[in-house]
TORKEDO-393299 format. One record per residue (C-alpha): x, y, z; residue number from 0. Coordinates in nm, 4 decimals, padded with zeros to 6 digits. Example, Ala and Ser with C-alpha at 12.3 -4.5 7.8 and 13.67 -1.06 7.14 Angstrom:
<atoms>
+----------+----------+----------+-----+
:        X :        Y :        Z :  nr :
+----------+----------+----------+-----+
:  01.2300 : -00.4500 :  00.7800 :   0 :
:  01.3670 : -00.1060 :  00.7140 :   1 :
+----------+----------+----------+-----+
</atoms>
This chain:
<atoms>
+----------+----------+----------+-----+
:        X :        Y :        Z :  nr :
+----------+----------+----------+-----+
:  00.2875 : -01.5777 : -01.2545 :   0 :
:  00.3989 : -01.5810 : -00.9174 :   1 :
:  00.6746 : -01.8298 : -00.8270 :   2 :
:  00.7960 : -01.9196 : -00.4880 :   3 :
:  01.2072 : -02.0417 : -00.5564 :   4 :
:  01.3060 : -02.2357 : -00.1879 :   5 :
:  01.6695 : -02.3382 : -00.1710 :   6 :
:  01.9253 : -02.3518 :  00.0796 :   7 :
:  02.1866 : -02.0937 :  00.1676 :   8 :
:  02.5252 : -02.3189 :  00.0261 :   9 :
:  02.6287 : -02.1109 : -00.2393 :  10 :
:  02.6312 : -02.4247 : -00.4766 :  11 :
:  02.2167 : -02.4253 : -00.4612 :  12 :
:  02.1176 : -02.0579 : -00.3213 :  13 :
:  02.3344 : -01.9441 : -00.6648 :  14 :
:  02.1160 : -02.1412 : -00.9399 :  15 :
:  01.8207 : -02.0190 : -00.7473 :  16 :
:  01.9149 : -01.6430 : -00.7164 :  17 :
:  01.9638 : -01.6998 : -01.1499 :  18 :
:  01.6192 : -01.8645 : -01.1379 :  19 :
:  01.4802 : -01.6411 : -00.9956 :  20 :
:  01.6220 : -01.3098 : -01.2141 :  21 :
:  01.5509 : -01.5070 : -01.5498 :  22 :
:  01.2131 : -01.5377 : -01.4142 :  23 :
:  01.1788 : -01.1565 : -01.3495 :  24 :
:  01.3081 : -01.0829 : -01.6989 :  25 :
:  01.0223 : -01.2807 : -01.8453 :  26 :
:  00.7484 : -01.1150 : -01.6074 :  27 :
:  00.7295 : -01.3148 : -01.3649 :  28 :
:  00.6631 : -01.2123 : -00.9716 :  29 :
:  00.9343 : -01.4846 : -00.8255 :  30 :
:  01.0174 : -01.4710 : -00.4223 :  31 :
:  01.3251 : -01.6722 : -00.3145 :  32 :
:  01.3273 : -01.8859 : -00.0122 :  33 :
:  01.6479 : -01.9012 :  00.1383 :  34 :
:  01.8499 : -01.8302 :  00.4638 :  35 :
:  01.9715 : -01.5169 :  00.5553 :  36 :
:  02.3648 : -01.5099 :  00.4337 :  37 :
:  02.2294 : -01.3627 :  00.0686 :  38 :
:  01.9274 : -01.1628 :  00.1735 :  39 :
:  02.1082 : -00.8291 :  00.0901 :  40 :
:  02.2902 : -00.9619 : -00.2612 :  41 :
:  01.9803 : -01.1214 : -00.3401 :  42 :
:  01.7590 : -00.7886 : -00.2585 :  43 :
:  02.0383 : -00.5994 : -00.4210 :  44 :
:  01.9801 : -00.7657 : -00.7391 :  45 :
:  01.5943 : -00.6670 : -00.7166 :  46 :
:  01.4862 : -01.0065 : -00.5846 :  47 :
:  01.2018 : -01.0390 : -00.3070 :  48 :
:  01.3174 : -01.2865 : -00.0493 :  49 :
:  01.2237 : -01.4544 :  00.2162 :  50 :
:  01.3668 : -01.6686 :  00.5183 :  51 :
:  01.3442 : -02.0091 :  00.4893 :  52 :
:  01.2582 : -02.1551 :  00.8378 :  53 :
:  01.3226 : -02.4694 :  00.9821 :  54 :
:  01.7009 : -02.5131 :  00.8522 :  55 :
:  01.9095 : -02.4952 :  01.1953 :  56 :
:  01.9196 : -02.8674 :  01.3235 :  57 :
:  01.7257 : -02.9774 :  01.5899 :  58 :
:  01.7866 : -03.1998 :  01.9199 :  59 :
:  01.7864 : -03.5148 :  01.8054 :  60 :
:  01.8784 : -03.4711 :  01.4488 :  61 :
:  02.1254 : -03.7076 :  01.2546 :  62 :
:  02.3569 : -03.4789 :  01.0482 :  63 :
:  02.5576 : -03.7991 :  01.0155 :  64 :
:  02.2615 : -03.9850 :  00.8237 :  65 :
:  02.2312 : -03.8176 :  00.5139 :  66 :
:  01.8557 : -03.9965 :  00.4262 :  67 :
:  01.7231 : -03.8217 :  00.7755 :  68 :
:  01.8821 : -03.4669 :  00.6737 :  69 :
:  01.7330 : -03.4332 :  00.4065 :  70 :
:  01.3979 : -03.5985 :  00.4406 :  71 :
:  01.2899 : -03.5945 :  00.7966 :  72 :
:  01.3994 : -03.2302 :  00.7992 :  73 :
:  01.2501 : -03.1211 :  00.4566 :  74 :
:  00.9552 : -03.2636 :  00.6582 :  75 :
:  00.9838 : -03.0107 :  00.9316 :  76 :
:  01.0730 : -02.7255 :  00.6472 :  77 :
:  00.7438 : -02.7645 :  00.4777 :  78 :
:  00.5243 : -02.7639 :  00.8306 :  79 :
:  00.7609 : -02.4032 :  00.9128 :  80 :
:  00.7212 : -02.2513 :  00.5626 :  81 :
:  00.3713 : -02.3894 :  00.4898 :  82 :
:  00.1911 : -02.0524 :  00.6543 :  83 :
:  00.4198 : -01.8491 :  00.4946 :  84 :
:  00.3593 : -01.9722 :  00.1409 :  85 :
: -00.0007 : -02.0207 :  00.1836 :  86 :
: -00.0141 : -01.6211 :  00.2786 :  87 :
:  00.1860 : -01.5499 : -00.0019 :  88 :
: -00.0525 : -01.7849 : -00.2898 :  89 :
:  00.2437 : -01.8605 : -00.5422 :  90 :
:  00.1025 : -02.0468 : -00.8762 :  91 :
:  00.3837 : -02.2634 : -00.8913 :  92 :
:  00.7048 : -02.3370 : -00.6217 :  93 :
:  01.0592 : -02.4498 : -00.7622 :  94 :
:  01.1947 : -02.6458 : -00.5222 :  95 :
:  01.5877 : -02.7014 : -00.4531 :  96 :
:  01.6938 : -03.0944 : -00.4891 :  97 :
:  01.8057 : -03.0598 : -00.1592 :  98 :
:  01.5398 : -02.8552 :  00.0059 :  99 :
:  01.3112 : -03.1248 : -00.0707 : 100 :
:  01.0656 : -02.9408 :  00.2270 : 101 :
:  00.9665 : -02.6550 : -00.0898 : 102 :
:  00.8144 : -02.9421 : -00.2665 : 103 :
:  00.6204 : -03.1196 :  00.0070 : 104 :
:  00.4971 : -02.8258 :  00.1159 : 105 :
:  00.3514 : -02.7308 : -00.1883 : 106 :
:  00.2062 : -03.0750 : -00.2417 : 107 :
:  00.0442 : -02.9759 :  00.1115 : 108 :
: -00.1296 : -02.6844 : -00.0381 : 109 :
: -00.2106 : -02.8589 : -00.3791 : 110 :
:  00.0112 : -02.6244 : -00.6015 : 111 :
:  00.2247 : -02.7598 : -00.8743 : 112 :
:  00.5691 : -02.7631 : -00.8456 : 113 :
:  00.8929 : -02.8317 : -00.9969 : 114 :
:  01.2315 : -02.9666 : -00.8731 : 115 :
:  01.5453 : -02.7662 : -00.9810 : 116 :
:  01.8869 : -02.9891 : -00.9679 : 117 :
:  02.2114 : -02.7319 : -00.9907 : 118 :
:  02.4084 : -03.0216 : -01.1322 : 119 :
:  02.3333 : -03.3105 : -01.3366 : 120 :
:  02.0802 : -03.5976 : -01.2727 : 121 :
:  02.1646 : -03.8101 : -01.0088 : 122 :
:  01.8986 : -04.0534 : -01.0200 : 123 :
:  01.9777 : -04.4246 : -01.0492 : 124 :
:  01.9606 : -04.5774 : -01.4134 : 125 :
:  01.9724 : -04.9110 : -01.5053 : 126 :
:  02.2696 : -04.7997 : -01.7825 : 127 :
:  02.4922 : -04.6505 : -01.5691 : 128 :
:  02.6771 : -04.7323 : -01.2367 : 129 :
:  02.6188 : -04.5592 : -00.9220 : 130 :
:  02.6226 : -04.2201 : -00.8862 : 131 :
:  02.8958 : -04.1300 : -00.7161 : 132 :
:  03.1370 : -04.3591 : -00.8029 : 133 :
:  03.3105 : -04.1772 : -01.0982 : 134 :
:  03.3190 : -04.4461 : -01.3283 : 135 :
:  03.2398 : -04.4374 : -01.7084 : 136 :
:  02.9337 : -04.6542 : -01.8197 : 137 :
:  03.0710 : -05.0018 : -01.8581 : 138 :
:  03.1654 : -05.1285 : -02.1917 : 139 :
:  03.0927 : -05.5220 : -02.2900 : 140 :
:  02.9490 : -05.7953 : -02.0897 : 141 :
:  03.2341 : -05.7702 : -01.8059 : 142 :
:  03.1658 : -05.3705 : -01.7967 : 143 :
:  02.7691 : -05.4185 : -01.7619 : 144 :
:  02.8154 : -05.6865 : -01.5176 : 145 :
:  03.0333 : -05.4904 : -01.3091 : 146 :
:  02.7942 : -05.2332 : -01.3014 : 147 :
:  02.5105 : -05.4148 : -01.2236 : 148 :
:  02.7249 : -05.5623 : -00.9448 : 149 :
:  02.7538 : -05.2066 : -00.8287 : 150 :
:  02.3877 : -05.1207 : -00.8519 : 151 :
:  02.3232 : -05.4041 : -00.6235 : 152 :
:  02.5446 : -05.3014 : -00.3914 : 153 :
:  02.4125 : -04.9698 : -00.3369 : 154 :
:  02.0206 : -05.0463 : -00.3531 : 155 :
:  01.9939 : -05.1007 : -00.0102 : 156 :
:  02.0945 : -04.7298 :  00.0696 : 157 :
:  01.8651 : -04.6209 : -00.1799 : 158 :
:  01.5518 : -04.8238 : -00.0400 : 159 :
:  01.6365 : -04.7030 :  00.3180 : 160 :
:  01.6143 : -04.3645 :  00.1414 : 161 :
:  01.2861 : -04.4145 :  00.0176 : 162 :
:  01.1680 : -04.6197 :  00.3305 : 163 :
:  01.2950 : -04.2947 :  00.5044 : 164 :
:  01.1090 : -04.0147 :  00.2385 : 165 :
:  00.8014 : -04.2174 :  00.3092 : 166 :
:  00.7859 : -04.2286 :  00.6786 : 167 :
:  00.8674 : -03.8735 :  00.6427 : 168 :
:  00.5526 : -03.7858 :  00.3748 : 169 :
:  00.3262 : -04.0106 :  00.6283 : 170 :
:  00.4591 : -03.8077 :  00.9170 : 171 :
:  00.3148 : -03.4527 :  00.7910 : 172 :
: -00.0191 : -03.5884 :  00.6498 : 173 :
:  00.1103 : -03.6631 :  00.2687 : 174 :
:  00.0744 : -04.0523 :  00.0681 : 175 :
:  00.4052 : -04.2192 :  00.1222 : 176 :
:  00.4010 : -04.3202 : -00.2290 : 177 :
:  00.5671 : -04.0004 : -00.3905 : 178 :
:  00.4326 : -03.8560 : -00.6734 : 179 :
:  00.7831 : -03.6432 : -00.7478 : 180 :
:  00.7468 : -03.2925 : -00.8998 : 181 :
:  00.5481 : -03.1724 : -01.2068 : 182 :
:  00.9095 : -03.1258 : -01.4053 : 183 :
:  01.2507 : -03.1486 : -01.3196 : 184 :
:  01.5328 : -02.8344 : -01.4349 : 185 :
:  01.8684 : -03.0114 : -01.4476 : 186 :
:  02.0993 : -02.7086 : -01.4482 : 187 :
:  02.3719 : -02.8751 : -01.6370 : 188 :
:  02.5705 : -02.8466 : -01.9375 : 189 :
:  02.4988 : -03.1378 : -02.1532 : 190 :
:  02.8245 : -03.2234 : -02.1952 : 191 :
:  02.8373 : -03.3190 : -01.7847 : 192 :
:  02.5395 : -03.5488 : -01.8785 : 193 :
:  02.6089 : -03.9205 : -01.8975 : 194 :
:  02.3747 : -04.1002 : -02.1593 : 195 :
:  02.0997 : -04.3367 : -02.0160 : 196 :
:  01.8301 : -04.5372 : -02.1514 : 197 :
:  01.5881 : -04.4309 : -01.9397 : 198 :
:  01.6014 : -04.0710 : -01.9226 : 199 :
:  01.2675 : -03.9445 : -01.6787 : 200 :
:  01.0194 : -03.7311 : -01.8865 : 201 :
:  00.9601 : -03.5136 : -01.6938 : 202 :
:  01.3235 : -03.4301 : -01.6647 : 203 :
:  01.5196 : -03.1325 : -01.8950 : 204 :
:  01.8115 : -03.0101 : -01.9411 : 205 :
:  01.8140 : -02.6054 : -01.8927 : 206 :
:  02.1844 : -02.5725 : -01.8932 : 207 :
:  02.3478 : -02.4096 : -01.5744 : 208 :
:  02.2445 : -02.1522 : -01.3985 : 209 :
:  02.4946 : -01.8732 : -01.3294 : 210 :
:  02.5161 : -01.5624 : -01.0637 : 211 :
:  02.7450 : -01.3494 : -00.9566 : 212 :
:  02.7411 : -01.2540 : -00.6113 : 213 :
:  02.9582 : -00.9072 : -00.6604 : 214 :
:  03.0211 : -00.6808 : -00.9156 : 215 :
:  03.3252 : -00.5735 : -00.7469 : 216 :
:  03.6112 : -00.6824 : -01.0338 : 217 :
:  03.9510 : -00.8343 : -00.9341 : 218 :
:  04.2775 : -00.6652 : -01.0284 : 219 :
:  04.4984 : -00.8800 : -01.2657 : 220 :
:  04.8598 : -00.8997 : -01.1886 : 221 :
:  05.1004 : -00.7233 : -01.3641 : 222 :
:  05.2333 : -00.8842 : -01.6790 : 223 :
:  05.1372 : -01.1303 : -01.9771 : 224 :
:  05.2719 : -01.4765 : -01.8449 : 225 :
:  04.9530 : -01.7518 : -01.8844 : 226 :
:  04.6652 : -01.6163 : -01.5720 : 227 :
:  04.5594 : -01.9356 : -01.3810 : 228 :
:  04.2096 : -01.8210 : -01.1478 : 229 :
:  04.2228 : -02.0558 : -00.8735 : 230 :
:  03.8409 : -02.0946 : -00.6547 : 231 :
:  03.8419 : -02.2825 : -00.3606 : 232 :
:  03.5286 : -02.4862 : -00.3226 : 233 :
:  03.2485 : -02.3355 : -00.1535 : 234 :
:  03.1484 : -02.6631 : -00.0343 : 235 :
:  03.2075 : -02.7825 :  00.3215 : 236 :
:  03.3301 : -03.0971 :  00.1733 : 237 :
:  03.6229 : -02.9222 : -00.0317 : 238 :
:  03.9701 : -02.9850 :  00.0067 : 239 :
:  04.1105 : -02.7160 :  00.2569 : 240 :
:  04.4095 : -02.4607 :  00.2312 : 241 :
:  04.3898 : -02.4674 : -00.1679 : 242 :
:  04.4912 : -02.1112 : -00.1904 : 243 :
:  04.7905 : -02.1225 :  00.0327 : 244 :
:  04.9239 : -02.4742 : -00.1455 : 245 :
:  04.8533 : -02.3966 : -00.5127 : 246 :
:  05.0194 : -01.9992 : -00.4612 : 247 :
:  05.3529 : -02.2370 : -00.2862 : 248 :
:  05.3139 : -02.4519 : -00.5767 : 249 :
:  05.3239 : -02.2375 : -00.9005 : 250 :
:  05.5797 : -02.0049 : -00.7651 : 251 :
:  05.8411 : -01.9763 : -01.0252 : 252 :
:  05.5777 : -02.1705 : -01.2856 : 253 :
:  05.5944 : -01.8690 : -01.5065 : 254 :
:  05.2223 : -01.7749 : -01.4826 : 255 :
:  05.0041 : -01.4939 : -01.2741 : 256 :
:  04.7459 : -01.6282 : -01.0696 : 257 :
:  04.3962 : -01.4769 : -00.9493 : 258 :
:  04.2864 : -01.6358 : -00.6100 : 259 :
:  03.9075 : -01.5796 : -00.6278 : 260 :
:  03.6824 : -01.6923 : -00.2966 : 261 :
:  03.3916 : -01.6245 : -00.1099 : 262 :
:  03.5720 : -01.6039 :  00.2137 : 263 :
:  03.8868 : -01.3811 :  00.3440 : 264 :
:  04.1934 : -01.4728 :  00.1097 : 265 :
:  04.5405 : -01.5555 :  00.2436 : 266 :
:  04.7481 : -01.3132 :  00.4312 : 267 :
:  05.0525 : -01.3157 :  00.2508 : 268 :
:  05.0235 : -01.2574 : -00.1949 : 269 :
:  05.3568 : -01.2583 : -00.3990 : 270 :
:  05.3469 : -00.9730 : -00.6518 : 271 :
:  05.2354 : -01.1949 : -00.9109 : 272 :
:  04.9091 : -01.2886 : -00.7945 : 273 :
:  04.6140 : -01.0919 : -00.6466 : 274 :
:  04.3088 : -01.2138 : -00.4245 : 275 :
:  03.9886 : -01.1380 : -00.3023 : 276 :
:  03.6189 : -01.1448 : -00.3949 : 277 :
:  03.5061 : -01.0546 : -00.7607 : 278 :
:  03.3280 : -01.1627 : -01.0593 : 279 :
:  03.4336 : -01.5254 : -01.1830 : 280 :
:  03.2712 : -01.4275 : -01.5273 : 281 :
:  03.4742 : -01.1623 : -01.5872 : 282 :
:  03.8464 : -01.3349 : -01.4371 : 283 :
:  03.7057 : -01.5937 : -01.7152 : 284 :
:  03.7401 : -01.3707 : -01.9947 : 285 :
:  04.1014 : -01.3844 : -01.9295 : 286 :
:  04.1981 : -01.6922 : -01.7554 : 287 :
:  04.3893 : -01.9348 : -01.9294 : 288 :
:  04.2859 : -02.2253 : -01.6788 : 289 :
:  04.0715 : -02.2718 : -01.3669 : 290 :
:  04.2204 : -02.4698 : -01.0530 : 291 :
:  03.9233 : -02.5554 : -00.7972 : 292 :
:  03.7469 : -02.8295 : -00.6499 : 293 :
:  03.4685 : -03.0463 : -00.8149 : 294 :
:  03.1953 : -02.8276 : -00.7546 : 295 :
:  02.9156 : -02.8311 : -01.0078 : 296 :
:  02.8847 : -02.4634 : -01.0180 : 297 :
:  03.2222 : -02.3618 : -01.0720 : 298 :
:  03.3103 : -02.6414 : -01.3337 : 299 :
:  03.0063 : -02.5577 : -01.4818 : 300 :
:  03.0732 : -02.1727 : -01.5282 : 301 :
:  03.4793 : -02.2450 : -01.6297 : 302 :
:  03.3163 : -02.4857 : -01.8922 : 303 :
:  03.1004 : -02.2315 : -02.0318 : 304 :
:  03.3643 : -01.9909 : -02.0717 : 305 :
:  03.5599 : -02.2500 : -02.2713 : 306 :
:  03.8200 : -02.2563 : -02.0170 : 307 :
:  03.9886 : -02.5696 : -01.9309 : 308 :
:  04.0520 : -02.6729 : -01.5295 : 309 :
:  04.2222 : -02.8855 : -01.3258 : 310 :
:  03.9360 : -03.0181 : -01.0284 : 311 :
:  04.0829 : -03.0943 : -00.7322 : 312 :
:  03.7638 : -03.2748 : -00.5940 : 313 :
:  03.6661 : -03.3409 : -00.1797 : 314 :
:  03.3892 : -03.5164 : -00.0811 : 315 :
:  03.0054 : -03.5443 : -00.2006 : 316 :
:  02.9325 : -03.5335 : -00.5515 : 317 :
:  03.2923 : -03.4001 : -00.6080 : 318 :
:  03.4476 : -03.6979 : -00.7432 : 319 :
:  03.1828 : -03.8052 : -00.9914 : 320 :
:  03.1956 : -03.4273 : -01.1598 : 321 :
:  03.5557 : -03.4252 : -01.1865 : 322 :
:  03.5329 : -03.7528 : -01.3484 : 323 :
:  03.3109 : -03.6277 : -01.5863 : 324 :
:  03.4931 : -03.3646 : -01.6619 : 325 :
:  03.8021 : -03.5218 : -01.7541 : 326 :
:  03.6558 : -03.7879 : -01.9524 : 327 :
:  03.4636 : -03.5092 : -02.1600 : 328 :
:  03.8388 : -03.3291 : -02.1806 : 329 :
:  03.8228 : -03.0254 : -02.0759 : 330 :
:  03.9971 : -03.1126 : -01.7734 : 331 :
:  04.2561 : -03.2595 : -01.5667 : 332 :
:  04.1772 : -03.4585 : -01.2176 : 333 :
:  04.4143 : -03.3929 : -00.9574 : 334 :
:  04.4009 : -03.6489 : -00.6183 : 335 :
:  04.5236 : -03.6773 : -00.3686 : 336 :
:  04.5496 : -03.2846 : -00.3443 : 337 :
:  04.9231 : -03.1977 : -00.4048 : 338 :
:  05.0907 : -02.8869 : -00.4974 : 339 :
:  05.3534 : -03.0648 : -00.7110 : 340 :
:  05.0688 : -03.2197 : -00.8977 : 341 :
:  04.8370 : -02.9056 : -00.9288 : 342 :
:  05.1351 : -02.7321 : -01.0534 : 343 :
:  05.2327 : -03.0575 : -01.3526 : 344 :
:  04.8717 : -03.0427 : -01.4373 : 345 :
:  04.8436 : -02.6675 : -01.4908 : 346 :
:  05.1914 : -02.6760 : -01.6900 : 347 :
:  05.0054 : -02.9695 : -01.9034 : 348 :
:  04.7071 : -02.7982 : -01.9772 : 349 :
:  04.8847 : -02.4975 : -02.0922 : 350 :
:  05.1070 : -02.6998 : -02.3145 : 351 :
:  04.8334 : -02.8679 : -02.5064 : 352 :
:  04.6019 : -02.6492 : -02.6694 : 353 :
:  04.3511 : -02.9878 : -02.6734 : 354 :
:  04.2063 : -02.9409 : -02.3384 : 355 :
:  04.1220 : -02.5709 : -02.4525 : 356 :
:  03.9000 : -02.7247 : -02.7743 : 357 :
:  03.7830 : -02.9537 : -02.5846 : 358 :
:  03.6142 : -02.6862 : -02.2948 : 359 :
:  03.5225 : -02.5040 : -02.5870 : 360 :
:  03.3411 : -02.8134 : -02.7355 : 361 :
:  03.1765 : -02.8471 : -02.3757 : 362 :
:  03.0429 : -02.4625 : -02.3995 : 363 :
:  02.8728 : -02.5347 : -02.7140 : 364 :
:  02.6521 : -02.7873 : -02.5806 : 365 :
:  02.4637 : -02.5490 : -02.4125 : 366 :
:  02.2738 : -02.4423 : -02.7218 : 367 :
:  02.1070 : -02.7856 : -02.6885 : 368 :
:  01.9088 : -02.6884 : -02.3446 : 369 :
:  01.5448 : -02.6080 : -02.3206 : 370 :
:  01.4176 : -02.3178 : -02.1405 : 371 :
:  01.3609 : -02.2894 : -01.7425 : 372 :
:  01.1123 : -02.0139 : -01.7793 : 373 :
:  00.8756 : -02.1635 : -02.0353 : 374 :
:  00.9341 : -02.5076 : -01.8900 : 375 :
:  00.7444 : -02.3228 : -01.5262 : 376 :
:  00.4800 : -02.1432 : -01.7404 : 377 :
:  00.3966 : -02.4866 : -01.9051 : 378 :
:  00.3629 : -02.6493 : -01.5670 : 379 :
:  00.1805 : -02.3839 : -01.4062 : 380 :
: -00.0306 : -02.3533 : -01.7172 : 381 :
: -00.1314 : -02.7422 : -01.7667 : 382 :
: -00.2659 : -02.7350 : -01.3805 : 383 :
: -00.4693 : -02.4526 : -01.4137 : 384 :
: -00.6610 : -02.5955 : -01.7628 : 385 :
: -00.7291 : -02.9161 : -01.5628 : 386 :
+----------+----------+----------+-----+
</atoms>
């Protein structure tokens, strides 16, 4: 079967995709990711096919500040600039990013099925929870459900302009502005970052996250056998900056060895009991004792796995709501405003309670409960073609 993965190139979404696309090679598959340039070679180097995804710089005129235009009136534009390009190429089925909503449109332009893959967990409205976004724990009683429902109100009318704004944007490039939404949808979570709801979308499933290294170079540990702490600055442009520099000031003299482990160039100046650089999180894992780093779905996802514990140190986005998660599923401690003193309390807290250990351990074992991308795409692919 051949696939066409599109996603952006933020390491939170191109990541998932990249993992996508390798469990689909394992199984046979002929995937080819869609993506901009900044992980052509890793991508290429891991023996996937890839291809530029136009139509991602901003144009004149565009709103970055209006988050309902970025992503629809541009995932508009996306699908009219990668429309010849998949249309040479004849993929069976396209696995469009949440995000990179143009993937999907643009194979409902062509009339191939295709699938929507979230790299967190669903952020859809539901009438049993309050907004997304807002961090809170379903409310309990009548005063809970009212508040919530108070809430939901509140936030409908951004979520009608949002679907005023997809429409204008399907009627702009031909499609009905009623949306049909995608054959399935792959919610790359662990269960255990799920929040119950009563109405749960069929077509959606749970496939667990999806995980990618994007070196095989491996980190040094420091000398010694105090407690390792792996700090990760978010990869997100809404992080919390300088994490690195604060969290090294902070746990000086804590009594632990720390790993700084980022994308980008690491501070100038490392005491002898830490190291930094670029190398494999899964492997630092193996050894860390806990995780400090922002809310990020993929790296709370991945320290979760490993039955690590972390402190999240959330910014902006869907930061907040995933730390609160975490924490409430405790495995993790929630840490803002950022603060060195605090970062440094809340490491020194996890260590000294072996509870938030079990409990990232209980988190990892959720993720026998998840279905299967792979044959979730074949069955998608496969119902089409018998119609």
């Amino acid at each position: 079967m051949r696939v066409a993965v599109v996603a952006g190139p933020d390491p939170g979404h191109a990541f998932p995709a990249i993992a996508l696309c390798l469990r689909l090679r394992a199984a046979g598959d002929d995937p080819v990711l869609f993506t901009g340039p900044r992980w052509f070679e890793a991508a290429e180097g891991a023996g996937i096919e890839v291809r530029r995804l136009k139509g991602l710089a901003p144009r004149a005129g565009d709103d970055d500040a209006d988050a309902g235009q970025r992503i629809h009136d541009r995932a508009a534009h996306i699908s009219t600039e990668i429309l010849p390009d998949l249309r040479e190429w004849g993929p069976d089925l396209v696995v469009s990013d949440v995000l990179t909503v143009g993937g999907g449109m643009a194979a409902e332009r062509l009339d191939i099925p295709w699938v929507e893959l979230s790299p967190h967990p669903l952020y859809l409205p539901s009438k049993g929870l309050p907004p997304i976004g807002s961090g809170l724990a379903p409310g309990v009683g009548l005063r809970g459900r009212a508040r919530d429902a108070f809430l939901r109100r509140m936030t409908a009318r951004a979520i009608a302009l949002g679907d005023r704004q997809r429409a204008a944007a399907r009627a702009s490039i031909g499609l009905p502005e009623a949306d049909p939404g995608p054959a399935a949808r792959l919610i790359a979570t662990l269960p255990a970052l799920e929040s119950p709801r009563p109405d749960w979308p069929a077509e959606a499933r749970l496939i667990g996250p999806l995980l990618w290294e994007p070196t095989d170079a491996v980190l040094p540990l420091p000398p010694g056998d105090d407690p390792l702490v792996m700090v990760a600055p978010s990869t997100a442009a809404t992080g919390v900056g300088s994490m690195a520099e604060t969290v090294l000031a902070a746990l000086d003299g804590a009594g632990v060895r720390v790993v700084v482990s980022m994308l980008d160039t690491p501070p100038v100046e490392i005491p002898p009991w830490a190291t930094a650089g670029l190398g494999r999180q899964d492997e630092l894992l193996r050894h860390a004792d806990v995780v400090v780093g922002g809310g990020g779905h993929g790296l709370l996802a991945k320290t979760l796995s490993a039955g690590v514990p972390i402190v999240t140190v959330p910014g902006g986005g869907d930061q907040w709501e995933l730390a609160n998660r975490a924490a409430r599923q405790g495995g993790s401690v929630l840490v803002r405003p950022f603060d060195g003193p605090a970062v440094r309390n809340a490491v020194q807290r996890i260590l000294g309670d072996p509870a938030y250990r079990r409990a990232a351990g209980a988190a990892a074992a959720t993720a026998a409960e998840v279905s299967d991308p792979v044959e979730i795409c074949h069955r998608v692919a496969e119902t089409v073609r018998a119609r």
